[in-house]
C-alpha angles and dihedrals in degrees: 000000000000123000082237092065101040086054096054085044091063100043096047082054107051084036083061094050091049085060095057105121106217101220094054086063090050090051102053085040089055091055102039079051091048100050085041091059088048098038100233126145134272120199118192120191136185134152113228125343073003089057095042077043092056094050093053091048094055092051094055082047106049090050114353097063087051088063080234091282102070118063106257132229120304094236147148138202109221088204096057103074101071089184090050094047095044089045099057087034097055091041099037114018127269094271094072096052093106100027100054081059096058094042085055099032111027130083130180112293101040133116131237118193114200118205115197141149101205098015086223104096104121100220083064082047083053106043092050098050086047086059109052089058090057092043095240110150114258125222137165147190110200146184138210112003089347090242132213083331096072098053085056115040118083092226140021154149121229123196099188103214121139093217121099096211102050084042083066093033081063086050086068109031093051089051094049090049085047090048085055113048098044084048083051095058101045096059089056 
């Protein structure tokens, strides 16, 4: 990779954090803290770097948002059961990978995040629409034009950046900044 690219990697990044609106981060930390304090689940589902994303995320989640003394977030990374994944992939196409485990796994008052680049894949089309049947509460965090998803989900934040890589840098970043603003208030 040339200096050159690594340079405009870098500032197409930091120009896309600048971006993060605040209260967008407020808003998905409210309701990660809301279905927390009534235990209820939280899915989160992505397909490649999203799905590795998603994994990372649950972790943070499960322990990490806790601050190691407070039990964490009952979650689970759709991404994260390969049997389960090449199963329903092999017996009902790989559109319904997410979906069949919400049907399975979700109730009403839960919360799916979806994680996705172009917010087209069909499997998150899927999952979302999956969802809204069952009443679980939809969010994304999206990449280039947001997609179909976008159209569907009831929330989400959008960092409208054309670059695959940056789109799943966001993933995390906006997670992070989740993780610590809701650790933040709970040591108030």
């Amino acid at each position: 990779m040339s200096k050159k690219e690594l340079i405009n990697y870098k500032e197409n990044l930091t120009k896309i954090i600048e971006r993060i609106d605040f209260s967008e981060i407020n808003f998905l930390s409210e309701k990660i803290t809301k279905i927390w304090n009534k235990k209820r689940k939280l899915f989160i589902c992505g397909n490649g770097g999203s799905a590795g994303n998603a994994i990372h995320i649950a972790n943070d989640m499960i322990y990490g948002i806790g601050n190691g003394k407070t039990p964490g977030l009952d979650v689970e990374a759709l991404s994260a059961n390969s049997s389960v994944i090449t199963c329903l992939a092999n017996d009902t196409g790989y559109e319904n990978i997410f979906s069949k485990q919400i049907e399975a796994k979700g109730k009403k008052g839960d919360l799916l995040i979806c994680l996705s680049g172009s917010g087209n894949s069909n499997n998150i089309i899927q999952a979302i629409k999956k969802a809204k049947i069952l009443k679980i509460d939809t969010f994304g965090i999206l990449g280039y034009s947001g997609g179909k998803a976008k159209k569907l989900l009831d929330n989400y934040i959008h960092t409208k950046i054309d670059d695959m890589q940056i789109s799943e840098d966001m993933q995390l970043i906006i997670m992070h900044m989740c993780s610590r603003n809701i650790m933040s208030n709970l040591n108030k």
